[in-house]
DSSP file (Angstrom, degrees, kcal/mol; ACC not computed):
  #  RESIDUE AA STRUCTURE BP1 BP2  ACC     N-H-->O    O-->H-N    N-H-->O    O-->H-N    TCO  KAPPA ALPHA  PHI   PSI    X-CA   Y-CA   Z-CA
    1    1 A X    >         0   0    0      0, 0.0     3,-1.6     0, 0.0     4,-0.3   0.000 360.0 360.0 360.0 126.7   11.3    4.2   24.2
    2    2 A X  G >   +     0   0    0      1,-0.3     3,-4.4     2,-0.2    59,-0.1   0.915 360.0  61.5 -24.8 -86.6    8.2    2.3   25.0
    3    3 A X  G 3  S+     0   0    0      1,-0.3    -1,-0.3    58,-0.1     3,-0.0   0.750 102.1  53.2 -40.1 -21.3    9.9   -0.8   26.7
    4    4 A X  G <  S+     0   0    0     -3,-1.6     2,-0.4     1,-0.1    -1,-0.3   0.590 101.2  66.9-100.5  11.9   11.3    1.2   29.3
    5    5 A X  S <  S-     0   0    0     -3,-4.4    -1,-0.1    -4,-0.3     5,-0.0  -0.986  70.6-129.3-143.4 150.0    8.2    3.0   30.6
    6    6 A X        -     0   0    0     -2,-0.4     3,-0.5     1,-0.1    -2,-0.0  -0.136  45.4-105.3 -73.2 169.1    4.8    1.9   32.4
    7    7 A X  S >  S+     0   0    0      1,-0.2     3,-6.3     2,-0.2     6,-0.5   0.877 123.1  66.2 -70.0 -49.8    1.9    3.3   30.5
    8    8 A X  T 3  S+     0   0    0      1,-0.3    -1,-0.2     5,-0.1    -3,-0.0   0.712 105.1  38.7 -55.4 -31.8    1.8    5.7   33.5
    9    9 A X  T 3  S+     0   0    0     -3,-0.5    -1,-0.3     4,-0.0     2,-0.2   0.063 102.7 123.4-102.7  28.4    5.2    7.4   32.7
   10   10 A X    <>  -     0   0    0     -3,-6.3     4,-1.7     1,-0.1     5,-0.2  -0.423  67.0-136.8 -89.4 158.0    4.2    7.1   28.8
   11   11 A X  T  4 S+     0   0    0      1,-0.2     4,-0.4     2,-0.2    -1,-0.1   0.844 106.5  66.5 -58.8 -33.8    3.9    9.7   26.2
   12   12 A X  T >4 S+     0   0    0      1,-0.2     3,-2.0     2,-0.2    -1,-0.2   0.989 103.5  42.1 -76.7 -54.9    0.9    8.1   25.2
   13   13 A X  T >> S+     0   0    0     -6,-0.5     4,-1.8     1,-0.3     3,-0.8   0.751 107.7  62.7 -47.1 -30.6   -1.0    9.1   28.7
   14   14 A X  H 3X S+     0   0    0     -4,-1.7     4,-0.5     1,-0.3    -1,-0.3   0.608 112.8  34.5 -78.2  -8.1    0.5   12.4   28.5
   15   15 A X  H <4 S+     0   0    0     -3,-2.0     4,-0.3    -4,-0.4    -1,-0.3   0.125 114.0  50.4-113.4  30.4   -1.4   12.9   25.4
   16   16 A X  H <4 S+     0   0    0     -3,-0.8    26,-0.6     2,-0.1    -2,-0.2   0.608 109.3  56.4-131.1 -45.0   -4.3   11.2   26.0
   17   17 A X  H  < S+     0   0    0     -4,-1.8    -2,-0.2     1,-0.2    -3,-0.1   0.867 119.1  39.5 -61.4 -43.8   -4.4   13.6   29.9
   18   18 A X  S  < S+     0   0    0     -4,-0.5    -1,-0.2    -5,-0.1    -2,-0.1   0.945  91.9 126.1 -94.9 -42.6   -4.3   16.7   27.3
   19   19 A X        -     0   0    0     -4,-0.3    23,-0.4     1,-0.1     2,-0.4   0.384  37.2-171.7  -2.2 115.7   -6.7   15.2   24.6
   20   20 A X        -     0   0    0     21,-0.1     2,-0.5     2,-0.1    21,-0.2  -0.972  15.4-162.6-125.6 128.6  -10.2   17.5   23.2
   21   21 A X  E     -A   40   0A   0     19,-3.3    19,-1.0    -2,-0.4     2,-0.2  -0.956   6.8-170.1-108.7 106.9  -12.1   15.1   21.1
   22   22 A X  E     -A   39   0A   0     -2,-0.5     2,-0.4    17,-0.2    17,-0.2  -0.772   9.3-164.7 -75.6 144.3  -14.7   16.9   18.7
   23   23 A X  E     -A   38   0A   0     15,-1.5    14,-2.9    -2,-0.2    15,-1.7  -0.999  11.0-177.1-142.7 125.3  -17.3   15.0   16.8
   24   24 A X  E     -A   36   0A   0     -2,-0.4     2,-0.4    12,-0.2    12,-0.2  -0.581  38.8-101.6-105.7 172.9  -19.2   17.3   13.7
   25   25 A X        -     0   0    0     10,-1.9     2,-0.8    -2,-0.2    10,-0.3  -0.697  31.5-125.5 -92.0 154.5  -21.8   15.7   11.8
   26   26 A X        +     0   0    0     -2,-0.4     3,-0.1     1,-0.1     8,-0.1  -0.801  34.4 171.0 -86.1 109.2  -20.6   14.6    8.5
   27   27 A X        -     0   0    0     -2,-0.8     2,-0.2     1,-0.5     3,-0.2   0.314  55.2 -55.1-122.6  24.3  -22.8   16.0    6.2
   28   28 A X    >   -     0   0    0      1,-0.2     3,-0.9     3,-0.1    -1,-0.5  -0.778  55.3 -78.6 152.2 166.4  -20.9   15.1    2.8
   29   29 A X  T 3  S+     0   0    0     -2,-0.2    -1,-0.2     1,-0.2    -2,-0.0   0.782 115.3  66.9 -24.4 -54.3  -17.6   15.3    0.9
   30   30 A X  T 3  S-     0   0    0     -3,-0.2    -1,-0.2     1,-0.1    -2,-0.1   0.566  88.1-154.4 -55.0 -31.1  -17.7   18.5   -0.3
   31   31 A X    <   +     0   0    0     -3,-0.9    -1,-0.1     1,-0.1    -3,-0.1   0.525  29.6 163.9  59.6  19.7  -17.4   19.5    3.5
   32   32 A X        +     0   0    0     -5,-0.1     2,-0.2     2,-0.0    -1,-0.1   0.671  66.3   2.2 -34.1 -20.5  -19.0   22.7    2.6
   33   33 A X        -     0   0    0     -5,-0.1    -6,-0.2     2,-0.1    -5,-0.0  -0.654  60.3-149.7-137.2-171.5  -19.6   23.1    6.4
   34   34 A X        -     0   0    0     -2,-0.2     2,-0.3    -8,-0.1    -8,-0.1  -0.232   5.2-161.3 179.3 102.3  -18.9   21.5    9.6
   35   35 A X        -     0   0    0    -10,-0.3   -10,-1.9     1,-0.1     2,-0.3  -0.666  25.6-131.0-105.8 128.9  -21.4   21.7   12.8
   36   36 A X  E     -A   24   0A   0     -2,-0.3   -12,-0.2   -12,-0.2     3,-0.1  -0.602  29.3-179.6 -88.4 132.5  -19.4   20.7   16.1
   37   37 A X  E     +     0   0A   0    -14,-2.9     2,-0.3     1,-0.3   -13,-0.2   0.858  63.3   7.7-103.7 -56.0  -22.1   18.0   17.7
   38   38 A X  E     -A   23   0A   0    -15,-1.7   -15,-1.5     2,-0.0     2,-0.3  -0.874  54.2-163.2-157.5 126.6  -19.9   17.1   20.9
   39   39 A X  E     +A   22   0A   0     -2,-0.3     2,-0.3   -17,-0.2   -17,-0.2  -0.995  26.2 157.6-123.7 147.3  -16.7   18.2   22.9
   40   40 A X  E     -A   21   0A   0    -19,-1.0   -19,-3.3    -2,-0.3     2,-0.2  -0.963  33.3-136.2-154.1-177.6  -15.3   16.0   25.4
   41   41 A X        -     0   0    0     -2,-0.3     2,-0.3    65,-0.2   -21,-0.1  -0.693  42.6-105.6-125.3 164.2  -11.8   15.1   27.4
   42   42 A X        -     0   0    0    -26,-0.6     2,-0.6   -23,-0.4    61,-0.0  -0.669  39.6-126.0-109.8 141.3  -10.9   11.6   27.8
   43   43 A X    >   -     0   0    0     -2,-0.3     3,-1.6     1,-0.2     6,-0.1  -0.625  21.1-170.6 -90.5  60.0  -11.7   10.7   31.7
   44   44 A X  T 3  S+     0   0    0     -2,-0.6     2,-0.9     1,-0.3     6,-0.3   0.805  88.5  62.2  -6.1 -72.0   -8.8    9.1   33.9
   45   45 A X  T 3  S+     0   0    0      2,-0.1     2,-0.5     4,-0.1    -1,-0.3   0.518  76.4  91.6 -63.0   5.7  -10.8    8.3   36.4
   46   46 A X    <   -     0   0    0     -3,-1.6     4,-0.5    -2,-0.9    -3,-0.0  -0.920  61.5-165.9 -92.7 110.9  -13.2    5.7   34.1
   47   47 A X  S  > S+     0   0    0     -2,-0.5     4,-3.5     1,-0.2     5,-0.2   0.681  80.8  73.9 -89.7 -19.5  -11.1    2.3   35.1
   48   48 A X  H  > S+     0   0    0      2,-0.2     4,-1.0     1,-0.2    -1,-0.2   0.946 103.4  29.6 -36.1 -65.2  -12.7    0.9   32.6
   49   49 A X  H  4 S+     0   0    0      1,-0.2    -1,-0.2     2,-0.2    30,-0.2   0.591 113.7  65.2 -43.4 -45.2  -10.8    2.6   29.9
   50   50 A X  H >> S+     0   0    0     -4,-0.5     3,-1.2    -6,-0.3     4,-0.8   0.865 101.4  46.2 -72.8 -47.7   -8.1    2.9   31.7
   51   51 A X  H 3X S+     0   0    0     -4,-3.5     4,-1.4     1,-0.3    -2,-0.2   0.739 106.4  51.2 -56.3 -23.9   -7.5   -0.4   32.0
   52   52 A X  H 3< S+     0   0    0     -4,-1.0    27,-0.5     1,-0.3    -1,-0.3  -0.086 108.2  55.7-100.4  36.4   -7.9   -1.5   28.8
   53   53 A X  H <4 S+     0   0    0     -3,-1.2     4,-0.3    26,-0.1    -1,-0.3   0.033 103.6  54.4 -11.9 -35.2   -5.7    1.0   27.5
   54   54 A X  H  < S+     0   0    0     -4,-0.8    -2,-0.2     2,-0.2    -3,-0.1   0.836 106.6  48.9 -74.7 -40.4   -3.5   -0.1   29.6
   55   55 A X  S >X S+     0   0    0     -4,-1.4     4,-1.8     1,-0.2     3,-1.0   0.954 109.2  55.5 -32.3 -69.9   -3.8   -3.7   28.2
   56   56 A X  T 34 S+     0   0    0      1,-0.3    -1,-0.2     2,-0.2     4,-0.2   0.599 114.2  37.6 -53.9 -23.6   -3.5   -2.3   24.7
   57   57 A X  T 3> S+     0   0    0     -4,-0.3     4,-0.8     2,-0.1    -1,-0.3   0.673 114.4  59.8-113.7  -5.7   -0.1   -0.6   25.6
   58   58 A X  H <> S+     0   0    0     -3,-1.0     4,-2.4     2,-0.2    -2,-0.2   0.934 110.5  42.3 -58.3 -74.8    0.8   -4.0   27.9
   59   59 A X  H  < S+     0   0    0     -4,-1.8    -3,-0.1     1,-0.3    -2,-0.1   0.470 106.2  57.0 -77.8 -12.6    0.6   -6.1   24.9
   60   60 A X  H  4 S+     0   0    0     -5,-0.2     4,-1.2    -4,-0.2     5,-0.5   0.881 110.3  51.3 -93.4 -58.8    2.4   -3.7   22.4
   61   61 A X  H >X S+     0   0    0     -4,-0.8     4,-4.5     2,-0.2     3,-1.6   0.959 110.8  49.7 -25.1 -69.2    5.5   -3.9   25.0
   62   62 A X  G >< S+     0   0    0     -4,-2.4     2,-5.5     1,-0.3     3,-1.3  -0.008 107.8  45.6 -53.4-161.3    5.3   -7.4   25.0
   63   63 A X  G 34 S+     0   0    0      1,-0.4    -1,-0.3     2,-0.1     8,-0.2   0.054 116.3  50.1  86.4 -26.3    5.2   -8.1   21.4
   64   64 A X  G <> S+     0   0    0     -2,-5.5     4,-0.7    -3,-1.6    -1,-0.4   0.767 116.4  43.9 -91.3 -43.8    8.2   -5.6   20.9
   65   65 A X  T << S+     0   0    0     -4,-4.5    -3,-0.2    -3,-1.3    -4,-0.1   0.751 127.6  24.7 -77.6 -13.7    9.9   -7.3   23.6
   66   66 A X  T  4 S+     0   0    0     -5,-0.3    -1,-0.2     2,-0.1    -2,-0.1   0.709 140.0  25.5-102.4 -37.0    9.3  -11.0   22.8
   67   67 A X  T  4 S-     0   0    0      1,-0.0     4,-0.4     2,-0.0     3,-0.2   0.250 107.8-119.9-103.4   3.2    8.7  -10.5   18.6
   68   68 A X    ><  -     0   0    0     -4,-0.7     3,-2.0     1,-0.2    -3,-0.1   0.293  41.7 -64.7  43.5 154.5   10.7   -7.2   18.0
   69   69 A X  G >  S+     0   0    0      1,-0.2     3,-1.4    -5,-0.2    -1,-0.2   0.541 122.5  71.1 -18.0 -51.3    9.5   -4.2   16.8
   70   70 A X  G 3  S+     0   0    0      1,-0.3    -1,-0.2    -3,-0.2    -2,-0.1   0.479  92.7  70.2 -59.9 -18.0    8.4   -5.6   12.9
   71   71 A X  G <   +     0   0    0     -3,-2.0    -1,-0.3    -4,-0.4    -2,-0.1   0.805  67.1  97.2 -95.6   3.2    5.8   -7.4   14.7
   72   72 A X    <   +     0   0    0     -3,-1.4     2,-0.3    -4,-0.1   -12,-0.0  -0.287  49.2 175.9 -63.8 155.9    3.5   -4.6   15.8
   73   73 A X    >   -     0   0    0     10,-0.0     3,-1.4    -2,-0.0     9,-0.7  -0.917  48.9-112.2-159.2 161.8    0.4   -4.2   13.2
   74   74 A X  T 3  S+     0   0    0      1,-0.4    -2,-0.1    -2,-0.3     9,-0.0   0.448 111.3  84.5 -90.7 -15.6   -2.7   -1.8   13.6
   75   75 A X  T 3  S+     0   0    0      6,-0.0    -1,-0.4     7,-0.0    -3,-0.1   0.796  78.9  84.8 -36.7 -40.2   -4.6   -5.4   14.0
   76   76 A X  S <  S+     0   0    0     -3,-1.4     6,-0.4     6,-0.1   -16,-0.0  -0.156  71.0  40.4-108.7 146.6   -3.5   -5.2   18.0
   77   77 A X        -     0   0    0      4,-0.1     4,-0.1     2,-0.0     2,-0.1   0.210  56.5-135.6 101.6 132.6   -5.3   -3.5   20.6
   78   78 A X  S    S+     0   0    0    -26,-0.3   -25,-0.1    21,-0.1    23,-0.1   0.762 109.0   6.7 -99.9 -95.2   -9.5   -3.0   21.7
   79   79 A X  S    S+     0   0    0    -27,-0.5    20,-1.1   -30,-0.2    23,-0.4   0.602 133.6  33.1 -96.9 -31.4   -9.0    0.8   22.3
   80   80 A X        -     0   0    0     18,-0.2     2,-0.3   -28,-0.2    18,-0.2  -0.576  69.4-161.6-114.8 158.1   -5.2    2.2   21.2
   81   81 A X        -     0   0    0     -2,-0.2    16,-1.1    -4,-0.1     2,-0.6  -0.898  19.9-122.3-131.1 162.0   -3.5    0.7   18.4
   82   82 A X  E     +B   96   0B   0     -9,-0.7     2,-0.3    -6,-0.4    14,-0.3  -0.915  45.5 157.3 -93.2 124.7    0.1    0.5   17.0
   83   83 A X  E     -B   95   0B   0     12,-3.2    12,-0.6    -2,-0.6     3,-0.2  -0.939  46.7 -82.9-157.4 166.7    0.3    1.9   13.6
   84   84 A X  E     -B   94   0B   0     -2,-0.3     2,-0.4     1,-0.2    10,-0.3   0.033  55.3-112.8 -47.3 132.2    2.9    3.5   10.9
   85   85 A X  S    S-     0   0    0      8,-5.3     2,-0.2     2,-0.1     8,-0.2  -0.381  80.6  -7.8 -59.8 122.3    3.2    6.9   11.7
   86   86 A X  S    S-     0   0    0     -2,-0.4     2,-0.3    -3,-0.2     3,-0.1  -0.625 125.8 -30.6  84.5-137.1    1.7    9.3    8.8
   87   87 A X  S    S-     0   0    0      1,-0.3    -1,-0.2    -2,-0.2    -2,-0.1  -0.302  83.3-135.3-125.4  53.8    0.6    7.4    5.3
   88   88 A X        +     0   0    0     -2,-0.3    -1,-0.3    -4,-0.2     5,-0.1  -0.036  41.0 165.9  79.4-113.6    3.1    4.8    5.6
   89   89 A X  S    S-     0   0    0      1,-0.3    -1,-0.1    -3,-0.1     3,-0.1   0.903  85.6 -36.5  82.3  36.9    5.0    4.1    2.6
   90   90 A X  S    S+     0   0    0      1,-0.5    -1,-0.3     2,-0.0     2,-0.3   0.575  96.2 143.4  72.6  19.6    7.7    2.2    3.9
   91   91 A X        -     0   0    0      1,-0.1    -1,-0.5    -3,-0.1    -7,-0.1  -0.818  40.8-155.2-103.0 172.2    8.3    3.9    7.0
   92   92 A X        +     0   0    0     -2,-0.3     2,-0.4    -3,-0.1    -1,-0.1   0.127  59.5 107.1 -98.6 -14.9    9.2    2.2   10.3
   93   93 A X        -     0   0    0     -8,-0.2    -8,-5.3    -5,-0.1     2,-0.3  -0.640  47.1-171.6 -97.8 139.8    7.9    4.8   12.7
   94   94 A X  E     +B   84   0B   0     -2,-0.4     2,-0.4   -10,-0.3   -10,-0.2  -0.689  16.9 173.0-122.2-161.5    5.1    4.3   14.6
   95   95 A X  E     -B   83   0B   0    -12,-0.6   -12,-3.2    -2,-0.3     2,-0.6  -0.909  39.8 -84.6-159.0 172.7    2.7    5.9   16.9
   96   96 A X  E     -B   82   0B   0     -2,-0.4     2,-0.5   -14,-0.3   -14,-0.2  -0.931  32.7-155.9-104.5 119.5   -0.8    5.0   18.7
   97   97 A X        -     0   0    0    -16,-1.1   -16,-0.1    -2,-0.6   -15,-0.0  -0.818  14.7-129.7 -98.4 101.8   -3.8    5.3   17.1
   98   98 A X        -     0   0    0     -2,-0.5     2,-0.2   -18,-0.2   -18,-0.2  -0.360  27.0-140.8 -68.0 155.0   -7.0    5.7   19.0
   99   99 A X        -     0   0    0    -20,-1.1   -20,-0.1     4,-0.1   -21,-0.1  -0.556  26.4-101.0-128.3 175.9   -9.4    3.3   17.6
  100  100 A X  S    S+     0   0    0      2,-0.2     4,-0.5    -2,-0.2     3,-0.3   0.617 118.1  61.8 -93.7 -15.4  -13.3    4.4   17.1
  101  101 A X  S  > S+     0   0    0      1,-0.2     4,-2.4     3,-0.2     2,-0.9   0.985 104.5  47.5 -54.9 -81.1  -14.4    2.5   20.4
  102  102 A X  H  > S+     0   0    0    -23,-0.4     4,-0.7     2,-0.2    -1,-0.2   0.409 113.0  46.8 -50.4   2.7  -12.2    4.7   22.4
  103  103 A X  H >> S+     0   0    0     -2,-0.9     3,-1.0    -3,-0.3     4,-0.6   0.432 115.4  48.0-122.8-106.0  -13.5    7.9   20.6
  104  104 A X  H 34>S+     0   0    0     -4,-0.5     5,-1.5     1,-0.3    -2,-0.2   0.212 113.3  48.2  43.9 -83.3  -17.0    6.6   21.1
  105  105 A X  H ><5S+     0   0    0     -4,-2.4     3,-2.6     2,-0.2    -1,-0.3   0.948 117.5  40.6 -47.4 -69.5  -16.1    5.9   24.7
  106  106 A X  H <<5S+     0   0    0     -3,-1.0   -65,-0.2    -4,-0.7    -1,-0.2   0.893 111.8  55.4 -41.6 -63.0  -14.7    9.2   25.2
  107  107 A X  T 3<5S-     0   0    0     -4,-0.6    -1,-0.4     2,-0.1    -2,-0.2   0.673 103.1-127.8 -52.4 -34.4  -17.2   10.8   23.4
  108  108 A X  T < 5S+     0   0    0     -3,-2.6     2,-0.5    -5,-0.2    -3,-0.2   0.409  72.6 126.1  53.7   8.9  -20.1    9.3   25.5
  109  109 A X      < -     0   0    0     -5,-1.5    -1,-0.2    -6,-0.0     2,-0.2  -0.829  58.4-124.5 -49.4  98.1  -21.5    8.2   22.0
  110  110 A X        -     0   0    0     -2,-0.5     2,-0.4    -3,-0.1    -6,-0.1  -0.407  10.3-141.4 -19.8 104.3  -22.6    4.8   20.7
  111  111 A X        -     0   0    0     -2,-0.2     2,-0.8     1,-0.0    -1,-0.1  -0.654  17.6-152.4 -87.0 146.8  -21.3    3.2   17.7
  112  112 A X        -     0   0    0     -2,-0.4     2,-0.6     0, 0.0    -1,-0.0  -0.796   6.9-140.1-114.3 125.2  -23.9    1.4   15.9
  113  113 A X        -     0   0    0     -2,-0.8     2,-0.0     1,-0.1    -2,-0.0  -0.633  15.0-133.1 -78.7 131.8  -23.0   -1.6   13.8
  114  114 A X              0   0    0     -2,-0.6    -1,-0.1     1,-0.1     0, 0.0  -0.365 360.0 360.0 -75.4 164.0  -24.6   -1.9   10.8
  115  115 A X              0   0    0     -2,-0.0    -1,-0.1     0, 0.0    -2,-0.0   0.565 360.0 360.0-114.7 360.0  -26.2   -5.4    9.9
């Protein structure tokens, strides 16, 4: 259970430590193809990241532990998010969601905001 472990003895780090992110281009619906642009591993040693990951999984503790559980929402969080596990539909379970900064990040890729 989340409340009883630091980020450091979390499931989420242990997946995040094993984590290959690929990024294809998107070249349509149809998906007729799919060209690999980029491979990367997510970097521990970038404190940047780390920390604010850390934040993001700080602040979901809290919020379980002051609000209960029913207050988590996929609003919370810069890099990780909380949100219902699978396509929702009344379930309860959730899971952490890497958010498109952190695959970005990861990625050594820019996102560009459109105006």
């Amino acid at each position: 259970m989340i409340l009883a472990k630091l980020l450091e003895e979390s499931h989420l780090l242990a997946k995040l430590r094993k984590a290959i992110v690929c990024a294809r281009l998107f070249e349509g619906r149809q998906e007729l193809r799919s060209c690999l642009v980029k491979v990367a591993t997510f970097d521990l040693g970038n404190e940047e990241i780390y920390e604010q990951i850390k934040a993001d999984y700080e602040l979901v503790r809290k919020t379980i532990k002051t609000k209960g559980f029913e207050a988590l929402t996929g609003k919370m969080g810069v890099l990780v998010q909380p949100r219902t596990k699978g396509a929702g539909h009344g379930s309860t379970s959730r899971a952490f969601y890497a958010r498109k900064a952190l695959v970005s990040k990861i990625l050594g890729m820019e996102i560009k905001k459109s105006v």
